[in-house]
mmCIF file of the N, C-alpha and C atoms, coordinates in Angstrom:
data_MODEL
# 
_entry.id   MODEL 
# 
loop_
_atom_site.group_PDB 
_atom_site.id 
_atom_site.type_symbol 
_atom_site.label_atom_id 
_atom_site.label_alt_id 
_atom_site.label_comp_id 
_atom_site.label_asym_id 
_atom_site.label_entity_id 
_atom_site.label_seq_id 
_atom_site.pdbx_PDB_ins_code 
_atom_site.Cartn_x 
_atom_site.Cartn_y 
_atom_site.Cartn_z 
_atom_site.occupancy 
_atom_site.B_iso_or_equiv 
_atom_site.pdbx_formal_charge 
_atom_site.auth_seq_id 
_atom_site.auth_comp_id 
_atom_site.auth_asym_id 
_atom_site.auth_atom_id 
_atom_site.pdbx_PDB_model_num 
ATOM 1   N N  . UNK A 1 1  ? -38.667 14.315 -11.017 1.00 0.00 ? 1  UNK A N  1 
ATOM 2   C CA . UNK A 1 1  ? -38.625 13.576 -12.256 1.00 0.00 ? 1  UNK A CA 1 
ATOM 3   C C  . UNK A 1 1  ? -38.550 12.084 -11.932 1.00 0.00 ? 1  UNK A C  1 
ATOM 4   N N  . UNK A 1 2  ? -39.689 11.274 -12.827 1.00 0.00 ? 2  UNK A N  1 
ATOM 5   C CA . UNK A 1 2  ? -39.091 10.103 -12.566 1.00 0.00 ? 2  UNK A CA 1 
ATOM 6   C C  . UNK A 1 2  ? -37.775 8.882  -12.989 1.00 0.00 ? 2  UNK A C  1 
ATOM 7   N N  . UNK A 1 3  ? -37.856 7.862  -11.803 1.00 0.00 ? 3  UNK A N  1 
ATOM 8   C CA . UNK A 1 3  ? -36.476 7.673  -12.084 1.00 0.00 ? 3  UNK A CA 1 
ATOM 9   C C  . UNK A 1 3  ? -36.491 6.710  -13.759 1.00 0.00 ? 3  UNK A C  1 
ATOM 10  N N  . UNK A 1 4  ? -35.857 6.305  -14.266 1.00 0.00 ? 4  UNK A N  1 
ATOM 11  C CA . UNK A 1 4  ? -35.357 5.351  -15.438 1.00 0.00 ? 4  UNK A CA 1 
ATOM 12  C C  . UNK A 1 4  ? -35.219 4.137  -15.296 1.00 0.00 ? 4  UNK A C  1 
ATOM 13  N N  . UNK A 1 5  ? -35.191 2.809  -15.487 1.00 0.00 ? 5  UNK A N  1 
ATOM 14  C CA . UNK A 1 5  ? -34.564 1.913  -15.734 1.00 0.00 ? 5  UNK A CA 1 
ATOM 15  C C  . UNK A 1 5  ? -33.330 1.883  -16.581 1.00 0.00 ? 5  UNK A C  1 
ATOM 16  N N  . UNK A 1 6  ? -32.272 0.658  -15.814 1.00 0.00 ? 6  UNK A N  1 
ATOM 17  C CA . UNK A 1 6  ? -30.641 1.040  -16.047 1.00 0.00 ? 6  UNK A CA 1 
ATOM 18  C C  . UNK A 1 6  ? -30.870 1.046  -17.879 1.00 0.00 ? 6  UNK A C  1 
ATOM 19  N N  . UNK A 1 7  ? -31.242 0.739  -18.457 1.00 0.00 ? 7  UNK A N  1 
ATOM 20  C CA . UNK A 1 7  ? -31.146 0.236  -20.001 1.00 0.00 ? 7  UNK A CA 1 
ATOM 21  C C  . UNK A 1 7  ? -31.346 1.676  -20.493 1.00 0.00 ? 7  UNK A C  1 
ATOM 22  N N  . UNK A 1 8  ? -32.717 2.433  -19.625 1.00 0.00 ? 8  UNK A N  1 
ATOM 23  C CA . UNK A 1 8  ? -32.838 3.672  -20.347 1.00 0.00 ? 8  UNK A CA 1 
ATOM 24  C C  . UNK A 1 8  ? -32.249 4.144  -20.274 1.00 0.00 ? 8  UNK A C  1 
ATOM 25  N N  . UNK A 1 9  ? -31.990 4.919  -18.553 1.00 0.00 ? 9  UNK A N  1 
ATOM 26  C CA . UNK A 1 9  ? -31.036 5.931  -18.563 1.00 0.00 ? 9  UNK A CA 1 
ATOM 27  C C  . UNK A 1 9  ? -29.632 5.784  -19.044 1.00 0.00 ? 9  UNK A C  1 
ATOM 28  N N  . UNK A 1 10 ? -28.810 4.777  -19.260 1.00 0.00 ? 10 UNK A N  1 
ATOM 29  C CA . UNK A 1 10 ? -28.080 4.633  -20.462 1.00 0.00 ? 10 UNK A CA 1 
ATOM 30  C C  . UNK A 1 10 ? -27.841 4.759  -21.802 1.00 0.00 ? 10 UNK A C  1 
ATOM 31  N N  . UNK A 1 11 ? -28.930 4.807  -21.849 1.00 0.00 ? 11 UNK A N  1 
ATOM 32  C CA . UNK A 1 11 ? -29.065 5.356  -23.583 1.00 0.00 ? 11 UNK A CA 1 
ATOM 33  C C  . UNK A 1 11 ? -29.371 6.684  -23.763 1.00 0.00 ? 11 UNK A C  1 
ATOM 34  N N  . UNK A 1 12 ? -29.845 7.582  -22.675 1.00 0.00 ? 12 UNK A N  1 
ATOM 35  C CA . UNK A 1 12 ? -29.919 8.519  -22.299 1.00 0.00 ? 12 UNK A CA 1 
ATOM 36  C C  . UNK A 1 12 ? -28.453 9.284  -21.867 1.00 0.00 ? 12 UNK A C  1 
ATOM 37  N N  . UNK A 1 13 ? -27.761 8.748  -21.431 1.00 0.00 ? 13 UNK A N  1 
ATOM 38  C CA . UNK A 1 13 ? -26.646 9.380  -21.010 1.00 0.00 ? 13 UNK A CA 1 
ATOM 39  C C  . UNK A 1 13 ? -25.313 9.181  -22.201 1.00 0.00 ? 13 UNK A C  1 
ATOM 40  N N  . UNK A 1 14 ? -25.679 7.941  -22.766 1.00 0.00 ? 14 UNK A N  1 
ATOM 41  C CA . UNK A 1 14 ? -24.857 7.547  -24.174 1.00 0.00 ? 14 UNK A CA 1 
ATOM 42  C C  . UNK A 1 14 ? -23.973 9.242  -24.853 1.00 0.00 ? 14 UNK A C  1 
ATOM 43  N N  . UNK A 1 15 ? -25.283 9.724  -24.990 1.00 0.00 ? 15 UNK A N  1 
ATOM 44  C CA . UNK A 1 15 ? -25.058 10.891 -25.910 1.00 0.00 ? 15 UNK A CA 1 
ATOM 45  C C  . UNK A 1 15 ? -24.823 12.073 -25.408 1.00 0.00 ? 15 UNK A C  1 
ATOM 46  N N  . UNK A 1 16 ? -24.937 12.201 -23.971 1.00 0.00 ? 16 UNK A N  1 
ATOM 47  C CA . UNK A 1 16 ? -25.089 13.039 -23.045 1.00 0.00 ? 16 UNK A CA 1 
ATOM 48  C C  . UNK A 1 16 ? -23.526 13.558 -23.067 1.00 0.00 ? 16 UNK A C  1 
ATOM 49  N N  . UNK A 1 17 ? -22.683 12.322 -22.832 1.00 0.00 ? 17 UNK A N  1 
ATOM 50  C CA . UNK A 1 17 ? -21.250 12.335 -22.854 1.00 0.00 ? 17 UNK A CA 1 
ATOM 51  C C  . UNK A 1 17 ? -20.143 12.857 -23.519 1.00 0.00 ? 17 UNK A C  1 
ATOM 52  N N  . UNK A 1 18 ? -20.653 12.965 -25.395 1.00 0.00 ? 18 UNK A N  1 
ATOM 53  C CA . UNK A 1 18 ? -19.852 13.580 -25.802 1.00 0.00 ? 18 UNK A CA 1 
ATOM 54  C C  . UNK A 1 18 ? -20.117 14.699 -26.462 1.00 0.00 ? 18 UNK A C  1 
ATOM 55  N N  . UNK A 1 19 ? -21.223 15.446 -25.401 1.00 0.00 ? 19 UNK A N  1 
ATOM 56  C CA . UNK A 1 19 ? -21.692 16.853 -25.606 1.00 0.00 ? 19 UNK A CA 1 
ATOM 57  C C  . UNK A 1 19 ? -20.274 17.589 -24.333 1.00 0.00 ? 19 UNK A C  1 
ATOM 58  N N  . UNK A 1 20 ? -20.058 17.081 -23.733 1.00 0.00 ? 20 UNK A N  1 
ATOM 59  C CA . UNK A 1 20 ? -19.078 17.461 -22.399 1.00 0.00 ? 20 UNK A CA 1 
ATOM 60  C C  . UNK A 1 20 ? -17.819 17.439 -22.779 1.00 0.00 ? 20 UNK A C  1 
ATOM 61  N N  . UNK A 1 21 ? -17.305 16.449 -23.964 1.00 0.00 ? 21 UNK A N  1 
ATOM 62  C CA . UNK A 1 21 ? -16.275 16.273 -24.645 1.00 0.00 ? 21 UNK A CA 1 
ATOM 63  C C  . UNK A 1 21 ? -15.435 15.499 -23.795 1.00 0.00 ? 21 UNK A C  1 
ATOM 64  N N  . UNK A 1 22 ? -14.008 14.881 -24.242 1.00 0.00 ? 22 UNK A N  1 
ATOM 65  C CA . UNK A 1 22 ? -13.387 14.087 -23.384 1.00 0.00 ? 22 UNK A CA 1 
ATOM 66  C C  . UNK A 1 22 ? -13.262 13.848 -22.140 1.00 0.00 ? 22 UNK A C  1 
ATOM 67  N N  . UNK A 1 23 ? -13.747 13.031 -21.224 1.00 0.00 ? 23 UNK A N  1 
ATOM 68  C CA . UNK A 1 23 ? -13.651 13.307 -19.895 1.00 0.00 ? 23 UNK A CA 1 
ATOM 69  C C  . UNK A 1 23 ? -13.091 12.198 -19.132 1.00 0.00 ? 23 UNK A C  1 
ATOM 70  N N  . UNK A 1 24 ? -12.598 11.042 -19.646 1.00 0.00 ? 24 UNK A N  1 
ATOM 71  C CA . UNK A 1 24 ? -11.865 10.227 -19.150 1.00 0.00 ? 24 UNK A CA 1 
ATOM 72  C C  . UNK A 1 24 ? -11.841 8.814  -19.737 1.00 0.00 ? 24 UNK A C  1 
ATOM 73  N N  . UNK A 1 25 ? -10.660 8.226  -19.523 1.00 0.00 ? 25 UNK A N  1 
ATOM 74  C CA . UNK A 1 25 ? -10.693 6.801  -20.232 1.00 0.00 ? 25 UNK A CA 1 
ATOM 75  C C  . UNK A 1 25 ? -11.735 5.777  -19.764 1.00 0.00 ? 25 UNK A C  1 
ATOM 76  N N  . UNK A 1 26 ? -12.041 6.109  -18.276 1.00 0.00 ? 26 UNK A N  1 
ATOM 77  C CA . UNK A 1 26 ? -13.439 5.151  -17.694 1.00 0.00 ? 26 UNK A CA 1 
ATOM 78  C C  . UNK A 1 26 ? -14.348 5.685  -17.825 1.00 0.00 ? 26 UNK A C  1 
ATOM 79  N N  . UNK A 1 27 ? -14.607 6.557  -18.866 1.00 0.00 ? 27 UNK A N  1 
ATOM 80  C CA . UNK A 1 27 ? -15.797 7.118  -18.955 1.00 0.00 ? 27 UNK A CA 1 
ATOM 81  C C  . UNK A 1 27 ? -17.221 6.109  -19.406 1.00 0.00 ? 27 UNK A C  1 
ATOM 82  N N  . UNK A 1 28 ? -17.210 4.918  -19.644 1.00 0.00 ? 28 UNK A N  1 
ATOM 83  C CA . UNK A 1 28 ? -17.887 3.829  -19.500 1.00 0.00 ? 28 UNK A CA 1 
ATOM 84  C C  . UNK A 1 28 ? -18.157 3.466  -18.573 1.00 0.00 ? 28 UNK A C  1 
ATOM 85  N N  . UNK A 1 29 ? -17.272 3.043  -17.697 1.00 0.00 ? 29 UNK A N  1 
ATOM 86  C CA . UNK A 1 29 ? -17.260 2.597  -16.578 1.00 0.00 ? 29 UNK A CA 1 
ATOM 87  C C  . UNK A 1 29 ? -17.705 3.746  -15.609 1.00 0.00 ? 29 UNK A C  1 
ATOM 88  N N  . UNK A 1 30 ? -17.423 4.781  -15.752 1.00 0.00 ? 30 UNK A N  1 
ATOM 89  C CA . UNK A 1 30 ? -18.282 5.863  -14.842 1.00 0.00 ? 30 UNK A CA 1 
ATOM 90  C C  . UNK A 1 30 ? -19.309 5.874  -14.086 1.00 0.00 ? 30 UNK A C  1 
ATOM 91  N N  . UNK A 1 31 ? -19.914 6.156  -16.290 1.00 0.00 ? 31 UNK A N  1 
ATOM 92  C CA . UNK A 1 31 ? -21.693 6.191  -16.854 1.00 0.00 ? 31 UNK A CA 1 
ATOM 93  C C  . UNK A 1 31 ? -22.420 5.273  -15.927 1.00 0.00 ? 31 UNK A C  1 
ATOM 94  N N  . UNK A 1 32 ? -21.812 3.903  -15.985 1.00 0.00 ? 32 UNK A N  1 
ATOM 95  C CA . UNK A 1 32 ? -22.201 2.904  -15.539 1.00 0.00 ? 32 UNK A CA 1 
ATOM 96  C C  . UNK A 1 32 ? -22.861 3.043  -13.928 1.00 0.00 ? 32 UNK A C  1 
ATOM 97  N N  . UNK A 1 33 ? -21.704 3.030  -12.847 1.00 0.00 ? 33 UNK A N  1 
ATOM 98  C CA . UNK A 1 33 ? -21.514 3.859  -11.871 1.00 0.00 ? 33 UNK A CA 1 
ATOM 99  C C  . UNK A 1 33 ? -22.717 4.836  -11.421 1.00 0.00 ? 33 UNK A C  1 
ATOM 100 N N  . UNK A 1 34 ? -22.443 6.003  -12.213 1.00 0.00 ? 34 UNK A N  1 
ATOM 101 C CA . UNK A 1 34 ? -23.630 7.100  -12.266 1.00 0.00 ? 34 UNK A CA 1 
ATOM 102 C C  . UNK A 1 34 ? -25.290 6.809  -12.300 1.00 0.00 ? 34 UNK A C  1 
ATOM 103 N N  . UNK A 1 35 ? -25.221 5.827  -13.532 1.00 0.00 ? 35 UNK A N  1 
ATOM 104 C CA . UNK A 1 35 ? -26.417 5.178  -13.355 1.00 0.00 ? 35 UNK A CA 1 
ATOM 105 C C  . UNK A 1 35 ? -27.433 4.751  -12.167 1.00 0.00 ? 35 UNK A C  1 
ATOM 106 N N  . UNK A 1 36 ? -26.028 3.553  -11.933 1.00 0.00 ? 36 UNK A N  1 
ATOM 107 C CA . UNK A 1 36 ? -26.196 2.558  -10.717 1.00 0.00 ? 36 UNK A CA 1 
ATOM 108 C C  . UNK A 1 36 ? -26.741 3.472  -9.446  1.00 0.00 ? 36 UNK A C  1 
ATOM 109 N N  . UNK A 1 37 ? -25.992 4.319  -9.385  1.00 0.00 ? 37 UNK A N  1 
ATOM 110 C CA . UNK A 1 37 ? -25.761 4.895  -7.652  1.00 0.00 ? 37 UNK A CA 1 
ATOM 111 C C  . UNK A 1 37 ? -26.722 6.706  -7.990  1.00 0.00 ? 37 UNK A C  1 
ATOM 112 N N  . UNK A 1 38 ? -27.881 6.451  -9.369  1.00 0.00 ? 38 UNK A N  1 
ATOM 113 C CA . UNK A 1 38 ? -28.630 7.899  -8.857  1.00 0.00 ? 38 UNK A CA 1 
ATOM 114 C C  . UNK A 1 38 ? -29.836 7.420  -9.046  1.00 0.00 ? 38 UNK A C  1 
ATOM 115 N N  . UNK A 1 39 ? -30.204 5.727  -9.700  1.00 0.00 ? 39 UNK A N  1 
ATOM 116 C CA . UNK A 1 39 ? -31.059 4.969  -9.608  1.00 0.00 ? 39 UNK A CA 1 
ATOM 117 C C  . UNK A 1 39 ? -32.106 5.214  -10.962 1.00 0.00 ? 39 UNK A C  1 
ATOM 118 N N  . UNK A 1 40 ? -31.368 5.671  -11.832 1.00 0.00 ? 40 UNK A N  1 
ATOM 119 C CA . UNK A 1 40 ? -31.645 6.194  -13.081 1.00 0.00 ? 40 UNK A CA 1 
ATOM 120 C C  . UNK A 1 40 ? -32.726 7.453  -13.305 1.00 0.00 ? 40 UNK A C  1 
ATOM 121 N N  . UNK A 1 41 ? -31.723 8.421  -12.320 1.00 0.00 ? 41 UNK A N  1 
ATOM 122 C CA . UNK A 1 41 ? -32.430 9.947  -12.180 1.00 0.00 ? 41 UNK A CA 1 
ATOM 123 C C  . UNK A 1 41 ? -31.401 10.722 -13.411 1.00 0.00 ? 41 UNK A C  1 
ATOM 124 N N  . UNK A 1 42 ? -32.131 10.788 -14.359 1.00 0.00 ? 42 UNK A N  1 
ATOM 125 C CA . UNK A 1 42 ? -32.117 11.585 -15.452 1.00 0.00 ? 42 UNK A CA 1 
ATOM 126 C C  . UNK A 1 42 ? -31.125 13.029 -14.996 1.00 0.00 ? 42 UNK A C  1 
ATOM 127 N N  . UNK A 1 43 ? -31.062 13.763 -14.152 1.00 0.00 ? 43 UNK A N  1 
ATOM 128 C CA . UNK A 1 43 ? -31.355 15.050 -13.356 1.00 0.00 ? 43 UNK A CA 1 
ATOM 129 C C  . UNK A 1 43 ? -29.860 14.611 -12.963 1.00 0.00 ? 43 UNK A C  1 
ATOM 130 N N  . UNK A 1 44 ? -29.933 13.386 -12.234 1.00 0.00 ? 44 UNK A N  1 
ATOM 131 C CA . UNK A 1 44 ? -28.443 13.550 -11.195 1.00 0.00 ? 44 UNK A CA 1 
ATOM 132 C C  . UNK A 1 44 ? -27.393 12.923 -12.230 1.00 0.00 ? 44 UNK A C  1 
ATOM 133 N N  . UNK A 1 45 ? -27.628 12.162 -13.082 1.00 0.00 ? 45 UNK A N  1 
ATOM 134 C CA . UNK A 1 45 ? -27.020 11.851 -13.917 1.00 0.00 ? 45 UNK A CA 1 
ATOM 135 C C  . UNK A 1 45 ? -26.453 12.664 -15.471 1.00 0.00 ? 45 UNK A C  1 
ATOM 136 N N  . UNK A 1 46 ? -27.131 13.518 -15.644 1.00 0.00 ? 46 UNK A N  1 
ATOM 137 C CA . UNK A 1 46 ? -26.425 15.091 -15.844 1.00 0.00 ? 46 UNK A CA 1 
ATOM 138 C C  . UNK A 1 46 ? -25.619 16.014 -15.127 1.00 0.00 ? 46 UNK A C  1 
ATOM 139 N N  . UNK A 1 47 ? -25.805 16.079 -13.831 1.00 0.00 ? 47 UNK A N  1 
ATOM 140 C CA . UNK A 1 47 ? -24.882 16.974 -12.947 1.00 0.00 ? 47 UNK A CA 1 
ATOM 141 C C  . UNK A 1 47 ? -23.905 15.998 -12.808 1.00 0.00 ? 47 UNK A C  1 
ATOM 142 N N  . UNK A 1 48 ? -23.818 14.436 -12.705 1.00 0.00 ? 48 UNK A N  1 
ATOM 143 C CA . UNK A 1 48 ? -22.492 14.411 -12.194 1.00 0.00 ? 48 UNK A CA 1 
ATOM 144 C C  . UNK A 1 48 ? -21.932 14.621 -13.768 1.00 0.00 ? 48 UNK A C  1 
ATOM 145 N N  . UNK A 1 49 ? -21.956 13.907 -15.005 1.00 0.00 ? 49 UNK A N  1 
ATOM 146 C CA . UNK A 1 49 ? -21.832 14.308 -16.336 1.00 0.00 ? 49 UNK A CA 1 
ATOM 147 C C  . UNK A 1 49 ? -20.751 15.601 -15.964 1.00 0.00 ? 49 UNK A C  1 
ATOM 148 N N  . UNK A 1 50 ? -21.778 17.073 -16.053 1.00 0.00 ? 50 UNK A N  1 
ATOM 149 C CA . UNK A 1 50 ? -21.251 18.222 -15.624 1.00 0.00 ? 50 UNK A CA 1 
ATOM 150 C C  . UNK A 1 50 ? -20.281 18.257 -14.843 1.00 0.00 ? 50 UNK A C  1 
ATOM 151 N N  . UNK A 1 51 ? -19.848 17.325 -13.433 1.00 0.00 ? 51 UNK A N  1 
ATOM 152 C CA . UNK A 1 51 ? -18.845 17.661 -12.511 1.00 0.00 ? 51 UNK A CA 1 
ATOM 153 C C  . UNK A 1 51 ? -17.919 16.984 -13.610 1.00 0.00 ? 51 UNK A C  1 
ATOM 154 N N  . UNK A 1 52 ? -17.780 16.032 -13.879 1.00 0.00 ? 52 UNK A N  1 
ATOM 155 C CA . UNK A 1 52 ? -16.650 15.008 -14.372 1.00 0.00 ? 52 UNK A CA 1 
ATOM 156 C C  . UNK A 1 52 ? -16.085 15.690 -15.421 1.00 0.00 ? 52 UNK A C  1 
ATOM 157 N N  . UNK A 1 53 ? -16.213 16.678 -15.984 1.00 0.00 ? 53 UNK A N  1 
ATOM 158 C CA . UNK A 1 53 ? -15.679 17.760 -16.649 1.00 0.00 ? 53 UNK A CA 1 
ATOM 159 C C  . UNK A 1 53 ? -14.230 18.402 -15.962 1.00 0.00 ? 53 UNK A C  1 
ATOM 160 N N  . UNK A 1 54 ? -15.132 18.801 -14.807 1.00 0.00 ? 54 UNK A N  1 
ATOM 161 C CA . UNK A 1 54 ? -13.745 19.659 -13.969 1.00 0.00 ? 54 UNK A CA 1 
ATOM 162 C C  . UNK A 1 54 ? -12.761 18.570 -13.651 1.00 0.00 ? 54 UNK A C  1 
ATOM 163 N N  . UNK A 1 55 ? -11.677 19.487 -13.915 1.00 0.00 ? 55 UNK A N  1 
ATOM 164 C CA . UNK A 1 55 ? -10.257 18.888 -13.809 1.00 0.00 ? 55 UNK A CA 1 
ATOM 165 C C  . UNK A 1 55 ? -9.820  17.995 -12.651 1.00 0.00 ? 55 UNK A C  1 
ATOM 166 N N  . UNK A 1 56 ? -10.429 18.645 -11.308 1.00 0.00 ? 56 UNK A N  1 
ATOM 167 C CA . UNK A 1 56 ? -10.301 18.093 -10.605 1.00 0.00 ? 56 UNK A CA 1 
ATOM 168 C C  . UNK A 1 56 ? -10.823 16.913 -10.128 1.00 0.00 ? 56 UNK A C  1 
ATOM 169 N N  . UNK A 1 57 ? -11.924 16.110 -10.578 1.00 0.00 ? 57 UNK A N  1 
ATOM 170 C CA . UNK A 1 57 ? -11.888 14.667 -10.587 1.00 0.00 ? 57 UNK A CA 1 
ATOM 171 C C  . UNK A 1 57 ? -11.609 13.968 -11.645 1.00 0.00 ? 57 UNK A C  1 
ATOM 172 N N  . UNK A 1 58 ? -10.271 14.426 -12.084 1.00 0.00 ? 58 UNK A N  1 
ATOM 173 C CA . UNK A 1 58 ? -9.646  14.059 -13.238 1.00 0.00 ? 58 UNK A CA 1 
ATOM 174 C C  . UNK A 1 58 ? -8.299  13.271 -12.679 1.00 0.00 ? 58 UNK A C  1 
ATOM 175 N N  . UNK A 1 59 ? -7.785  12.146 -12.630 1.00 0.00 ? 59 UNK A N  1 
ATOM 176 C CA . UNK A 1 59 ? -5.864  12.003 -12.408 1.00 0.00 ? 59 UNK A CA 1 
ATOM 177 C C  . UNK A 1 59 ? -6.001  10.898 -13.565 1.00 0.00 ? 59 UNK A C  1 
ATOM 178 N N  . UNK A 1 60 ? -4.288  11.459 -14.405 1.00 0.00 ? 60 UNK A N  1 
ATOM 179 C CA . UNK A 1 60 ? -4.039  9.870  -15.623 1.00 0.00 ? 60 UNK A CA 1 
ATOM 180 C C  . UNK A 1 60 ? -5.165  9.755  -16.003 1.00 0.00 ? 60 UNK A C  1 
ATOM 181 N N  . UNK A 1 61 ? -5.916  10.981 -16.417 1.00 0.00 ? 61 UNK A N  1 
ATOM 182 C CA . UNK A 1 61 ? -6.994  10.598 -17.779 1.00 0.00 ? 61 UNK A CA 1 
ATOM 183 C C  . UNK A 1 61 ? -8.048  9.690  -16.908 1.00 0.00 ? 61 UNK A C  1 
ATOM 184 N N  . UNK A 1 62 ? -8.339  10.033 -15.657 1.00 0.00 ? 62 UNK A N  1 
ATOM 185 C CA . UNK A 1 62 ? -9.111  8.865  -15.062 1.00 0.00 ? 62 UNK A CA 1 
ATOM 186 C C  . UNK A 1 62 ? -9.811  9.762  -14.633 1.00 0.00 ? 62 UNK A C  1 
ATOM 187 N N  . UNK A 1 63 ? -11.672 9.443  -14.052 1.00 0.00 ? 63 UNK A N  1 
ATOM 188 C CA . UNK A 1 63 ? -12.304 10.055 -13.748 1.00 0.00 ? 63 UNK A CA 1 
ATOM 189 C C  . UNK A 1 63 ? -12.417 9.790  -12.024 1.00 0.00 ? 63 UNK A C  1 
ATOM 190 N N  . UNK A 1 64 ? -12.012 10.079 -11.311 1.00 0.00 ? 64 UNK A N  1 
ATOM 191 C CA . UNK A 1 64 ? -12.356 9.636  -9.993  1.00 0.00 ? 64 UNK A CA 1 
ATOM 192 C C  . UNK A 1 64 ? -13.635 9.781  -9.532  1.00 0.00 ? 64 UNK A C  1 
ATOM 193 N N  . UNK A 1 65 ? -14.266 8.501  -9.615  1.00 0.00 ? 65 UNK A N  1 
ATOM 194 C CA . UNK A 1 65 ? -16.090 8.758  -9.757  1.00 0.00 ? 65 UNK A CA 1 
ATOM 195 C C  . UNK A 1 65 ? -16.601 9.023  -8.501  1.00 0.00 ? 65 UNK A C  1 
ATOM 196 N N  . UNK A 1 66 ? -15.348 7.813  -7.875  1.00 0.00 ? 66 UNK A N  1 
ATOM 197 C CA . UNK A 1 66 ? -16.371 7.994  -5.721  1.00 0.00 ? 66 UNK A CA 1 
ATOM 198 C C  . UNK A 1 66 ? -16.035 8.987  -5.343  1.00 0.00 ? 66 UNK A C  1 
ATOM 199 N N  . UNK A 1 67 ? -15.428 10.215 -5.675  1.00 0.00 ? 67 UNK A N  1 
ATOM 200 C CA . UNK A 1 67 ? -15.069 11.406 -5.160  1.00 0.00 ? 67 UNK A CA 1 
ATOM 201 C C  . UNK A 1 67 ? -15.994 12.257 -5.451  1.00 0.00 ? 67 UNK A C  1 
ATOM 202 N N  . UNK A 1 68 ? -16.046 12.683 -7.131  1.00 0.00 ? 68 UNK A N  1 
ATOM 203 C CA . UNK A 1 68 ? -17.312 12.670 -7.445  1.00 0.00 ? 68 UNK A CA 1 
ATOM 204 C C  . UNK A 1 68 ? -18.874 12.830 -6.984  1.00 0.00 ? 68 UNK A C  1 
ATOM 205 N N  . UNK A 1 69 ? -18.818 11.479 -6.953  1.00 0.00 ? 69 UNK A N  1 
ATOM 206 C CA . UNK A 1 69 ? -20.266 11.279 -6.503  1.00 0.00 ? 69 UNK A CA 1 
ATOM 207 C C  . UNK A 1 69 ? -20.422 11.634 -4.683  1.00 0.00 ? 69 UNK A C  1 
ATOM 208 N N  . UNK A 1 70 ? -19.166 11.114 -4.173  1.00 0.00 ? 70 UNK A N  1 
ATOM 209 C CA . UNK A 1 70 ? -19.619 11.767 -2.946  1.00 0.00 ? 70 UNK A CA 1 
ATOM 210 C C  . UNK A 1 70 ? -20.016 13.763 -2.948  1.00 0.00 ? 70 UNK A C  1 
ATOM 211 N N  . UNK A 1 71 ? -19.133 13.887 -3.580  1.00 0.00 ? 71 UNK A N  1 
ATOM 212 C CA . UNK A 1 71 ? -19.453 15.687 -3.927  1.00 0.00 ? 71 UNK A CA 1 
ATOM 213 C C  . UNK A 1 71 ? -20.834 15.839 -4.027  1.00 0.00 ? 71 UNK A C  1 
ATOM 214 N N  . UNK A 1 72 ? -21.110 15.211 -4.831  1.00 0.00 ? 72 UNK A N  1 
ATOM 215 C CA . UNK A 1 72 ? -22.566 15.586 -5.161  1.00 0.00 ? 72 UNK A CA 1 
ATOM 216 C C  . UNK A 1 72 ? -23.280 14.715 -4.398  1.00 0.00 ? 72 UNK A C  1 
ATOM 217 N N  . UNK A 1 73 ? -23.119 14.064 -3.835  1.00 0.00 ? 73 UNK A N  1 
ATOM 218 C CA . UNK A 1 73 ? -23.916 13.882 -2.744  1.00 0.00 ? 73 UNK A CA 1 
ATOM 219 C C  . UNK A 1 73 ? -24.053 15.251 -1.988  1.00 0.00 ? 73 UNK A C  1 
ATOM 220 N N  . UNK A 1 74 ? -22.936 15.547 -1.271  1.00 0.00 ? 74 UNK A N  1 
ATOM 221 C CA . UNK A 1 74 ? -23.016 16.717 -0.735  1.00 0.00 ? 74 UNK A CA 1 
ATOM 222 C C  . UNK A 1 74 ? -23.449 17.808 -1.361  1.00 0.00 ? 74 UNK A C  1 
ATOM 223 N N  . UNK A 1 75 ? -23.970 18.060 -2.467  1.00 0.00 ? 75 UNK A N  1 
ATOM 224 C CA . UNK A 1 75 ? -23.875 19.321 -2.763  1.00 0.00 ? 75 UNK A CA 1 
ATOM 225 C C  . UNK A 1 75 ? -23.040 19.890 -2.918  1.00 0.00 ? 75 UNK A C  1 
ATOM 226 N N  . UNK A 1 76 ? -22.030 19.689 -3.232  1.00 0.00 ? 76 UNK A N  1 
ATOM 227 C CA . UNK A 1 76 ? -20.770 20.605 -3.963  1.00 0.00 ? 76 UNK A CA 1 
ATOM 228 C C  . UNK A 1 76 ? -21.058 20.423 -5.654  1.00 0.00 ? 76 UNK A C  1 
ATOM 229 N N  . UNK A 1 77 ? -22.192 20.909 -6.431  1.00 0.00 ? 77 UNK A N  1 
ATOM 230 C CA . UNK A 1 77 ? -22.158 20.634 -6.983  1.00 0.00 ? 77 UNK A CA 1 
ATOM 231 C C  . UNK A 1 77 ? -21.640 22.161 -8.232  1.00 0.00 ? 77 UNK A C  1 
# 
């Protein structure tokens, strides 16, 4: 798939977010993040979406994104 420009895939992921339901107070700051670092791949920017769900890159309502994203780097997805 091709990749997005940051403006799109943001507006793309806008809505994406509160299909997943609450997932953290930086959940702006995440998105942002997610964007940045999958180069506006539509695809990877749904799976991490999907990880940031589980509890476990969750502490104090915070999303721990570089943990995260390293996961899915790896494939722990």
């Amino acid at each position: 798939m091709m990749n997005w420009p940051s403006d799109v895939a943001l507006e793309f992921a806008a809505p994406q977010r509160g299909a997943r339901g609450p997932l953290g107070s930086n959940l702006d700051a995440a998105l942002q993040s997610m964007v940045q670092l999958s180069g506006g791949n539509p695809g990877s920017i749904l799976g991490m979406l999907h990880m940031a769900s589980r509890a476990q890159y969750r502490v104090d309502n915070q999303i721990k994104f570089h943990v995260l994203y390293l996961d899915y780097r790896m494939g722990r997805r």
